[in-house]
Wavefront OBJ file of the C-alpha trace (Angstrom):
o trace
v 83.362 64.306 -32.696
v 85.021 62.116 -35.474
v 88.363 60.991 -34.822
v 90.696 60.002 -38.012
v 94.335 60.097 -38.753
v 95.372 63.585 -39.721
v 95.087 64.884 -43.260
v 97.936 66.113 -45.390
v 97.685 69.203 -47.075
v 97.492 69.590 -50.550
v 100.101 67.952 -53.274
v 100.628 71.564 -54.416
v 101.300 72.756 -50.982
v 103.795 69.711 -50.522
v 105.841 70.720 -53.262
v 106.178 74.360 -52.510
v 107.432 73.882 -49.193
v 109.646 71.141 -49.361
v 109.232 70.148 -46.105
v 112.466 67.932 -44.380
v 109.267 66.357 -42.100
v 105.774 66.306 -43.751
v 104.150 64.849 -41.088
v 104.423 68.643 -39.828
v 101.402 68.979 -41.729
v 98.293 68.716 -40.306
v 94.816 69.719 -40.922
v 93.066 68.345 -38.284
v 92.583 69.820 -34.574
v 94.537 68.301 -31.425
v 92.170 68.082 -28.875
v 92.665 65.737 -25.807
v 95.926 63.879 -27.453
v 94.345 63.119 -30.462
v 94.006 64.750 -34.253
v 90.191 64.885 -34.968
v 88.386 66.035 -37.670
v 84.912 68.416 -37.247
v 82.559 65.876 -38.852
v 81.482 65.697 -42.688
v 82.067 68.562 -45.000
v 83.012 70.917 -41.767
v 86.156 72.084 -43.157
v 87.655 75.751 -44.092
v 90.356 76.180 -46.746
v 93.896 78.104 -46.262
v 95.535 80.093 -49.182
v 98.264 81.296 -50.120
v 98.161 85.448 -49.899
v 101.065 85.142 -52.248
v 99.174 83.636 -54.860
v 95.993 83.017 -53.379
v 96.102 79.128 -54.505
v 94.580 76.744 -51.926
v 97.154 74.948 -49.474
v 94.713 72.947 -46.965
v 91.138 72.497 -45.935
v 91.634 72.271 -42.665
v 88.817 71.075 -39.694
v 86.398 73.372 -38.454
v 85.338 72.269 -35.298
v 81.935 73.279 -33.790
v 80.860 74.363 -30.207
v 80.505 70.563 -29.154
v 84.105 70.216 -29.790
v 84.838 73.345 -28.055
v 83.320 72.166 -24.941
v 84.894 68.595 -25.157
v 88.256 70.986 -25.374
v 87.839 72.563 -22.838
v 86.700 68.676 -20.582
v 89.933 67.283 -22.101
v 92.001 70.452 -20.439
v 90.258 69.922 -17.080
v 90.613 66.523 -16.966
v 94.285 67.153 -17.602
v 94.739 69.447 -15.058
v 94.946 67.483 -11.797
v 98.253 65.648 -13.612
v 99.984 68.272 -14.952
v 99.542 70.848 -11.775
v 100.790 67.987 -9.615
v 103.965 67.382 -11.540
v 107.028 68.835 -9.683
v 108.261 71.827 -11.451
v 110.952 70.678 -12.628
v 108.777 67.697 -14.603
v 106.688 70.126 -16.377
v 110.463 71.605 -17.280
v 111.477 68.925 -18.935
v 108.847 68.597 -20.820
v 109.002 72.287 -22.149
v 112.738 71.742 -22.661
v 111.526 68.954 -25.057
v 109.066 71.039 -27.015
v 111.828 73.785 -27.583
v 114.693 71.113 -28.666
v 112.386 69.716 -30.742
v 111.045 73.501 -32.304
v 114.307 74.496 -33.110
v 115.277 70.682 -34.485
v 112.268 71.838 -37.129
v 112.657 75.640 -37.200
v 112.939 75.629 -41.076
v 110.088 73.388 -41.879
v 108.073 75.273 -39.571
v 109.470 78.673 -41.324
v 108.139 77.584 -44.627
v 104.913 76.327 -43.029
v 104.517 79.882 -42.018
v 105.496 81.902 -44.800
v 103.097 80.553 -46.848
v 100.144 80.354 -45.087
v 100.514 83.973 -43.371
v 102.979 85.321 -46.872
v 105.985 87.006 -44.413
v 109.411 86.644 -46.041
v 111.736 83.677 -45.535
v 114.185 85.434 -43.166
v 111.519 87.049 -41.531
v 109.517 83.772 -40.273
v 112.960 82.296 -39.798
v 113.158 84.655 -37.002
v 109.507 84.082 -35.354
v 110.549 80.950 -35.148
v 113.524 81.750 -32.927
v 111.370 84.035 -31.253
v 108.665 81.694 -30.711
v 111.112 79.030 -29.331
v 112.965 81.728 -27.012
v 109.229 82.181 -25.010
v 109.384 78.304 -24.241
v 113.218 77.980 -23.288
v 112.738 80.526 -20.892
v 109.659 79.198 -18.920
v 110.541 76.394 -19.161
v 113.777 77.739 -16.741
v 110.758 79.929 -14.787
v 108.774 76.941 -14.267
v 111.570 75.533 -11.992
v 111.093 79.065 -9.579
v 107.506 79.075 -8.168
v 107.101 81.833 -6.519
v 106.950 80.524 -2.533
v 107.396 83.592 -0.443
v 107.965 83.414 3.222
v 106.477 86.547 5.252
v 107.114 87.921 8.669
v 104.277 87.068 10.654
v 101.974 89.806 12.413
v 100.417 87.382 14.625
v 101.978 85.516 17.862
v 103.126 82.207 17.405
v 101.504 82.189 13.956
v 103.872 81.068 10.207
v 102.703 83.052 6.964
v 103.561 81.607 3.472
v 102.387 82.979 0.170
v 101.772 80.267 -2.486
v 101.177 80.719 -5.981
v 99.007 78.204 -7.712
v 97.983 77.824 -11.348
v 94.635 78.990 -12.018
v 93.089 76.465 -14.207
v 92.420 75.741 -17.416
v 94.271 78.688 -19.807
v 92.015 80.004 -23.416
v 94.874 81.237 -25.544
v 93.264 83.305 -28.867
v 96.421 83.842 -31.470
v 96.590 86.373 -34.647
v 97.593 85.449 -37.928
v 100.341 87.998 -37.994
v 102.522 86.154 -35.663
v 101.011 83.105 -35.735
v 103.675 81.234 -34.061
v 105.394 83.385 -31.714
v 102.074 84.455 -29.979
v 101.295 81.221 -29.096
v 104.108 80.083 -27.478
v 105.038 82.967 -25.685
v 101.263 82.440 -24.225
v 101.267 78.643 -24.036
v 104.564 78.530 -22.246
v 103.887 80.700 -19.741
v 100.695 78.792 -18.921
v 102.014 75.382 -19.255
v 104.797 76.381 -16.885
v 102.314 77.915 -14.290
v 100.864 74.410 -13.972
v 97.450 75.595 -16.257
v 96.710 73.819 -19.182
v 95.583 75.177 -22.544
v 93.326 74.943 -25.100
v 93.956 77.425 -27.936
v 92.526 78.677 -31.118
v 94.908 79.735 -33.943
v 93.355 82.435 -36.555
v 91.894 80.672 -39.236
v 93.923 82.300 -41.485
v 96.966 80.518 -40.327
v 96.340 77.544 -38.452
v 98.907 75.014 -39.856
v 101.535 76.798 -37.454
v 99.583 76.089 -34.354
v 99.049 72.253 -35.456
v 102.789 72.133 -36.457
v 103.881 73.126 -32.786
v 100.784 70.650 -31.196
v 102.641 67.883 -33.356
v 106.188 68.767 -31.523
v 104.421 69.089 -28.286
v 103.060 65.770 -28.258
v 106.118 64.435 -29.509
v 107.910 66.032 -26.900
v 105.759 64.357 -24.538
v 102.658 66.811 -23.057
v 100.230 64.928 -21.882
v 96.856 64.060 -23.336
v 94.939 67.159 -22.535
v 97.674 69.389 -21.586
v 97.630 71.396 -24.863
v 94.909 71.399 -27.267
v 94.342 73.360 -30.746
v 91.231 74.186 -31.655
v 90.559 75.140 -35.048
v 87.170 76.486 -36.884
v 85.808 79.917 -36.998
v 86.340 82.452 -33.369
v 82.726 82.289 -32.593
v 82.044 78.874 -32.700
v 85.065 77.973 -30.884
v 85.249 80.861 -28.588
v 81.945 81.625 -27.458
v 81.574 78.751 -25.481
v 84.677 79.376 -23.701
v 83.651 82.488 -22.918
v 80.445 80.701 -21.134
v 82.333 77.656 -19.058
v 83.266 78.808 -15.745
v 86.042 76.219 -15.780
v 87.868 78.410 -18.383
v 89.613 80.492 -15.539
v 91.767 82.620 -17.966
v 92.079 83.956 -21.613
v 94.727 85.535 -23.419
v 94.202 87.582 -26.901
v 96.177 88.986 -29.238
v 94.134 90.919 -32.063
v 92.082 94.134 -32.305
v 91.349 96.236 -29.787
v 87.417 95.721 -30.991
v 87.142 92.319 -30.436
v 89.505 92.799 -26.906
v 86.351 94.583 -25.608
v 84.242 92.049 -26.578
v 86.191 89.327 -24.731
v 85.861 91.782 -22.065
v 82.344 91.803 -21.732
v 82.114 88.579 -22.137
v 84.132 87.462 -19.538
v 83.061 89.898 -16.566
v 80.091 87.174 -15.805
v 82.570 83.932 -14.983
v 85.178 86.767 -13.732
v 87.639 85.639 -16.011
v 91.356 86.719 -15.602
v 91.907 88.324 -18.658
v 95.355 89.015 -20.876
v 95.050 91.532 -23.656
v 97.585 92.351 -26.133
v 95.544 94.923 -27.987
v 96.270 97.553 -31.104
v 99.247 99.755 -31.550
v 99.118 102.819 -33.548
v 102.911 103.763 -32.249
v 104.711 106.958 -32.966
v 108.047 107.375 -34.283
v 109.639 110.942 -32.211
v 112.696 112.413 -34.369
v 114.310 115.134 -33.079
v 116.836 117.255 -35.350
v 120.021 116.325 -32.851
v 119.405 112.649 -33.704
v 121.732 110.503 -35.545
v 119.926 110.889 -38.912
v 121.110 107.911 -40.868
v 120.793 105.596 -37.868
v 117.336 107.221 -37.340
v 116.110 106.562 -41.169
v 117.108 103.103 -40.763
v 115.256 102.517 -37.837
v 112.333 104.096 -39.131
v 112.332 101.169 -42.032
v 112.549 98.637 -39.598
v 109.740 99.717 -37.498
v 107.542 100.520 -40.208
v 107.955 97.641 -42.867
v 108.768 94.478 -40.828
v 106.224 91.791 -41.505
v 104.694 94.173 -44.174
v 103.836 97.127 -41.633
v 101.007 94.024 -40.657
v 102.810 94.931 -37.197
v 101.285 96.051 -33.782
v 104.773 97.325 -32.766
v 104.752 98.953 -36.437
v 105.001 102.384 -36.261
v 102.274 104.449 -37.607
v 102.714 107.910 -37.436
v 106.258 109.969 -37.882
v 106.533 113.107 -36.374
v 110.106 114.646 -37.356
v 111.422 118.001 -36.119
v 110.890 120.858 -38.930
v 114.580 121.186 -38.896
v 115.705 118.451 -40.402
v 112.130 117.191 -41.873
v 112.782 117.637 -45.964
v 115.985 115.352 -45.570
v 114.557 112.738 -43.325
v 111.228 112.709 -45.716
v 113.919 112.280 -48.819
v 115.822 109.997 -47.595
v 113.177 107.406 -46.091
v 111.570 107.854 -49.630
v 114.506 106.972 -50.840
v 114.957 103.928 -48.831
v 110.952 102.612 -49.392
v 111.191 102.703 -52.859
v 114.201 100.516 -53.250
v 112.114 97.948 -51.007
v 111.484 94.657 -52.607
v 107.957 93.453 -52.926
v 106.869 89.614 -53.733
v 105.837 85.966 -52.638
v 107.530 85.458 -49.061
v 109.504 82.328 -50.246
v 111.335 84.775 -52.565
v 112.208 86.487 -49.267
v 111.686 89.903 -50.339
v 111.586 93.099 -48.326
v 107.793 93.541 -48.216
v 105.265 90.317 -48.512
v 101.947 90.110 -49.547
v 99.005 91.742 -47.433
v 96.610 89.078 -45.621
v 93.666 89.505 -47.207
v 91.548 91.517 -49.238
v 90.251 94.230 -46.229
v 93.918 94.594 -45.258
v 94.457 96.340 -49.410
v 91.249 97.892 -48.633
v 92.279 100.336 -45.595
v 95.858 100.899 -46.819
v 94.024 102.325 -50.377
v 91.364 104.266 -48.360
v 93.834 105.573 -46.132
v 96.282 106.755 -48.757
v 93.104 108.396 -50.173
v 91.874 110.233 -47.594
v 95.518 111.590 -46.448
v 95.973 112.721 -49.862
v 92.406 114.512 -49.957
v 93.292 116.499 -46.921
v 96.919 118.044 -48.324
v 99.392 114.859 -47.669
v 102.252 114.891 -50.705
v 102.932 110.776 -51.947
v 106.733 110.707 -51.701
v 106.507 107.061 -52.816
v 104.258 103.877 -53.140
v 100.621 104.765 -52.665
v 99.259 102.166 -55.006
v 98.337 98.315 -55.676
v 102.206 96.613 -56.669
v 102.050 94.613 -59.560
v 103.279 91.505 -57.670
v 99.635 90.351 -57.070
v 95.719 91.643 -55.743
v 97.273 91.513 -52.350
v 100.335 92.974 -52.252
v 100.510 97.269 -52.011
v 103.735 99.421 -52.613
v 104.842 100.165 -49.284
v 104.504 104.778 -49.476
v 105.647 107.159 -47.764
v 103.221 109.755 -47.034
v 104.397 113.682 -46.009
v 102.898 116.500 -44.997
v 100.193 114.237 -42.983
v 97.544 116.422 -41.074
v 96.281 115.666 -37.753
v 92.832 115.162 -39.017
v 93.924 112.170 -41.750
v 92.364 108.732 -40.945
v 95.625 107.421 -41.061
v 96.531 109.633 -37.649
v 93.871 108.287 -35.973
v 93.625 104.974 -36.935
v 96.105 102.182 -37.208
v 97.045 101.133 -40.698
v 98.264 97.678 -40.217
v 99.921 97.584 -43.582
v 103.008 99.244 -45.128
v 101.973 103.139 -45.561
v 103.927 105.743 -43.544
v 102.500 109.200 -42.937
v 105.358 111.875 -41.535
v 104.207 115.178 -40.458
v 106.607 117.834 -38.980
v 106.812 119.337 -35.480
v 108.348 122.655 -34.206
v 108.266 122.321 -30.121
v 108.982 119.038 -28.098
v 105.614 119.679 -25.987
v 104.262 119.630 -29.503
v 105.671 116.199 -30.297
v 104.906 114.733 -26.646
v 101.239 115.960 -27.049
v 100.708 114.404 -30.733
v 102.305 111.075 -29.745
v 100.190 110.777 -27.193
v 96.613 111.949 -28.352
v 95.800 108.233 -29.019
v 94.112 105.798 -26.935
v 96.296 103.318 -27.560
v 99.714 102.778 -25.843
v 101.926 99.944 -26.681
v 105.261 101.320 -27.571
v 106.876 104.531 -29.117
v 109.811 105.434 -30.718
v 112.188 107.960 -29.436
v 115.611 109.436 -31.342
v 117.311 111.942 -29.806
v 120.977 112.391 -28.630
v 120.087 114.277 -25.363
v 119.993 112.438 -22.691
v 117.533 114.940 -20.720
v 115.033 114.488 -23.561
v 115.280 110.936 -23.561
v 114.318 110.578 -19.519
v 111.553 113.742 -19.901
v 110.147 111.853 -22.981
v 110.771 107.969 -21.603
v 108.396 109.017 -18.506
v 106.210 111.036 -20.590
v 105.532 109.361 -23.184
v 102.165 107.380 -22.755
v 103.190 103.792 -23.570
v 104.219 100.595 -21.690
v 107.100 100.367 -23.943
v 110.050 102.639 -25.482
v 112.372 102.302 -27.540
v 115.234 105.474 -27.751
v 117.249 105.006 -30.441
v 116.371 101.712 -32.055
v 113.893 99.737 -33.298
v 114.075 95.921 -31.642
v 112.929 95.597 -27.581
v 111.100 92.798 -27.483
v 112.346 88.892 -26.332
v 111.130 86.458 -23.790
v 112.745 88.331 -20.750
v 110.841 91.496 -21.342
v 107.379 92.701 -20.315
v 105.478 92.907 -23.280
v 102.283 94.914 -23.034
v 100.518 98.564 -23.759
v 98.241 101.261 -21.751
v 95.767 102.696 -22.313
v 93.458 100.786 -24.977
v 96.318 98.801 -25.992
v 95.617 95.948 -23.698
v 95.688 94.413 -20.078
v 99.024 92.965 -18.288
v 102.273 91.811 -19.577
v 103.770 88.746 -21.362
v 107.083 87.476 -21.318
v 109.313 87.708 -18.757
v 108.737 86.815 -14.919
v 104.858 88.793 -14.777
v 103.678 86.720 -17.761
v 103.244 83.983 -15.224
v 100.978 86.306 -12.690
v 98.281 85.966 -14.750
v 98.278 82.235 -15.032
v 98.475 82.348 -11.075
v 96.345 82.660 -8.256
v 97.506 83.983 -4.814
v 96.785 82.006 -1.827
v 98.146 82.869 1.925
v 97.919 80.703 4.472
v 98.128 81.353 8.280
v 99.600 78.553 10.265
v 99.485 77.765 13.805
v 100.745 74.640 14.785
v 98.740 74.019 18.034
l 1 2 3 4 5 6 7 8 9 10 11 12 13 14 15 16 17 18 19 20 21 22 23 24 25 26 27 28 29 30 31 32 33 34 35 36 37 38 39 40 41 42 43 44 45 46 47 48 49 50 51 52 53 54 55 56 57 58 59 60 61 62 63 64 65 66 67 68 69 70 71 72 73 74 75 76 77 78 79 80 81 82 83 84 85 86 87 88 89 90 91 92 93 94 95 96 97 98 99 100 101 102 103 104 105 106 107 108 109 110 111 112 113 114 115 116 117 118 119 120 121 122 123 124 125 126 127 128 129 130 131 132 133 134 135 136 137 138 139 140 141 142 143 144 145 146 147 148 149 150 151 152 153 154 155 156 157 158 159 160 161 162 163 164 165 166 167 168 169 170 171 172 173 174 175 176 177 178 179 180 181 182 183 184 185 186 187 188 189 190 191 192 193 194 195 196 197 198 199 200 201 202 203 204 205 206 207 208 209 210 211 212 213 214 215 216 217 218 219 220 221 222 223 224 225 226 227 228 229 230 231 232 233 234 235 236 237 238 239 240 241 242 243 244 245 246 247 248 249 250 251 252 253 254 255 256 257 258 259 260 261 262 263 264 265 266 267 268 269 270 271 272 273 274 275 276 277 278 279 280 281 282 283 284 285 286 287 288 289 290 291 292 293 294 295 296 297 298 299 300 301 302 303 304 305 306 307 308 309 310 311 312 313 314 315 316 317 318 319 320 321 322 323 324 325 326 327 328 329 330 331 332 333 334 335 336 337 338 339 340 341 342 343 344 345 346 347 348 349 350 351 352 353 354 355 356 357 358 359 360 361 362 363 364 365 366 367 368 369 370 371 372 373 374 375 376 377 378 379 380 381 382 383 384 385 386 387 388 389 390 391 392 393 394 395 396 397 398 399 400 401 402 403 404 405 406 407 408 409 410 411 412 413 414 415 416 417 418 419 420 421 422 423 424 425 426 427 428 429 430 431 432 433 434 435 436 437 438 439 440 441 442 443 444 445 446 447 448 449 450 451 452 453 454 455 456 457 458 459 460 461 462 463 464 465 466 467 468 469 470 471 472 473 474 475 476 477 478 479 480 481 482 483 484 485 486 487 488 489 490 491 492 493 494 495 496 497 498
């Protein structure tokens, strides 16, 4: 493992971002407190979906360096368990202060290596900071419960205890929000972390090691391991000392994980696909519900697992909500992120690919193009977000999710109708619900197979909140209090004083 001081991206990148600290940059991994590089020509390059011009070559570490991650993390783990709570608070409260100290460097730093307007990764950083201010507050609670005894002249306590050393697997849609609001919750539990960003956006990950060791984690504590998932991840998935692993990404490679954790009996967090349904019903508010329907649909590009997929309006007021959400797509915006348009650039070249094939096949089987349904103009990677109508239950697009900004709408006459098309999925992360009645809305909110709803608007999530699906769509929460429970391990203990 070659150690060196950390690489600065290229001059080109420099001047695009115009970054207030530059020494945000980095393109080598963190591992163990220190920036190292993966030996001799073992490097990948990140680009620019806007443009597709190269912005870093960044390390790619090996599964040598993997392992020595993971040593570094167990080595840290004695010291950073032991710290009092409220130490390992401190710290946290650091890291956030000095997140939102940088939040627009770190913005641009995401926007173009993942392409999501301006405003857009303006918020994720928010969002991403939000995850640590709050456990940092939760790290200050452990959970010590006192119990009634059963037993004569016996004391019961309930501890909970960090399990170990934390794998943390990010996306590149989110690419800095997903790993705090895993990392903090970890790091607060008294587990420490080694993650691995997607190596389509790791320069977000290696901004936030930067603040975190500037903040003052320990050597160890948090490490960032970059390279390609099966290098850096297989071996994790082999080391008995990695106790847990969290993933956000497709609900493919969440099985995967799955297998490949049953033989060390990992403890496993899966944030999985979404493939969410937008319910209209003909009492709804129909301006309020068209411009919900935008927001879930087209934020971050539709590349969104909380995006909704599928639209299923009631036949009664179906030709005006399909007109006027046409209306409202084609007036969208579409270019380079820093331009902070409406709808960004796709991530790569297989994201194009399904939202062309889908549009195909829809269209093959009856569905009318109300707008979009074609490459934009803007560049190989960006596609008109379309509005599809007239969508029939057999289309891909029904069945699969599109990740990418194409809407298909199809009407319904009954609400059993509705409830039983929303939920003939196997995945289960949120749905959409407008209606005025508030019957409907509890029938529907307990119906509906999902571990989130949202009646009557679009934004639900935040650091308070249990974020998670059924179904396919994943395994336990994040955010909020239960994000910690699967960082923890239960222990009672039975005390007789003699």
């Amino acid at each position: 493992m070659a150690q060196a001081m950390p690489s600065i991206a290229t001059d080109d990148f420099l001047h695009a971002v115009g970054l207030a600290d530059p020494s945000l940059l980095r393109s080598f991994a963190y591992v163990g407190g220190r920036w190292i590089s993966g030996g001799a020509a073992r490097t990948f390059a990140v680009t620019d979906p806007a443009t597709g011009s190269e912005l870093a070559e960044v390390a790619a570490l090996d599964g040598a360096d993997s392992r020595a991650a993971v040593d570094a993390a167990q080595a840290a783990f004695a010291g950073w368990s032991g710290l009092l709570p409220q130490a390992r608070s401190r710290i946290l409260r650091a890291w956030y202060e000095r997140i939102v100290a940088h939040a627009e460097d770190l913005a641009r730093i995401m926007t173009l290596e993942q392409g999501k307007p301006i405003s857009e990764a303006r918020g994720e950083i928010d969002y991403a900071a939000s995850f640590i201010e709050f456990y940092a507050e939760e790290a200050k609670r452990p959970n010590i419960e006192s119990v009634t005894s059963h037993l004569p002249d016996a004391e019961v306590e309930v501890w909970r205890e960090p399990v170990g050393v934390a794998a943390l697997i990010t996306p590149w849609n989110f690419p800095s929000a997903m790993l705090t609001r895993k990392a903090a919750a970890a790091l607060a539990a008294g587990c420490t972390v080694i993650a691995h960003p997607s190596a389509e956006t790791p320069l977000s990950a290696l901004a936030l090691a930067e603040l975190a060791e500037r903040a003052g984690l320990p050597a160890g504590v948090f490490n960032v391991v970059t390279g390609k998932a099966a290098e850096v991840v297989g071996p994790w998935m082999d080391d008995a000392r990695v106790r847990a692993v969290s993933f956000t990404g497709s609900t493919g490679i969440g099985k995967l994980l799955y297998r490949q954790g049953a033989e060390t009996v990992k403890r496993l967090v899966l944030e999985l696909g979404g493939h969410a349904p937008f319910l209209m019903f003909a009492d709804a508010d129909l301006d309020r519900a068209v411009d919900e329907a935008v927001k879930a649909k087209f934020a971050t590009s539709g590349q969104d697992c909380l995006g909704a997929n599928r639209f299923f309006v009631e036949r009664g007021v179906y030709d005006e909500f399909c007109r006027r959400f046409a209306e409202r797509t084609a007036a969208l915006t579409v270019g380079p992120g820093m331009d902070d348009p409406d709808i960004g650039p796709l991530m790569n070249e297989a994201a194009v690919r399904k939202q062309q094939a889908h549009v195909a096949d829809a269209v093959a089987r009856g569905a009318r193009v109300l707008a979009g349904g074609e490459l934009h103009p803007a560049g190989p990677l960006f596609f008109a977000p379309t509005v599809l109508a007239d969508v029939p239950a057999d289309a891909q697009i029904m069945g699969e999710e599109t990740f990418g900004p194409v809407a298909a709408i199809a009407p319904f006459d009954t609400e059993a109708e509705a409830l039983d098309r929303a939920n003939a999925t196997e995945y289960g992360l949120i749905a959409y619900l407008h209606t005025q009645d508030p019957r409907r809305i509890y029938r529907l909110s307990r119906a509906l197979e999902f571990g989130m709803v949202a009646v009557n608007r679009t934004k639900v999530t935040g650091a308070p909140i249990p974020f998670g699906g059924m179904k396919q769509s994943g395994l336990e929460r994040e955010g909020s209090r239960l994000g910690l429970e699967a960082f923890t391990e239960v222990k009672y203990v039975c005390r007789d004083w003699a």
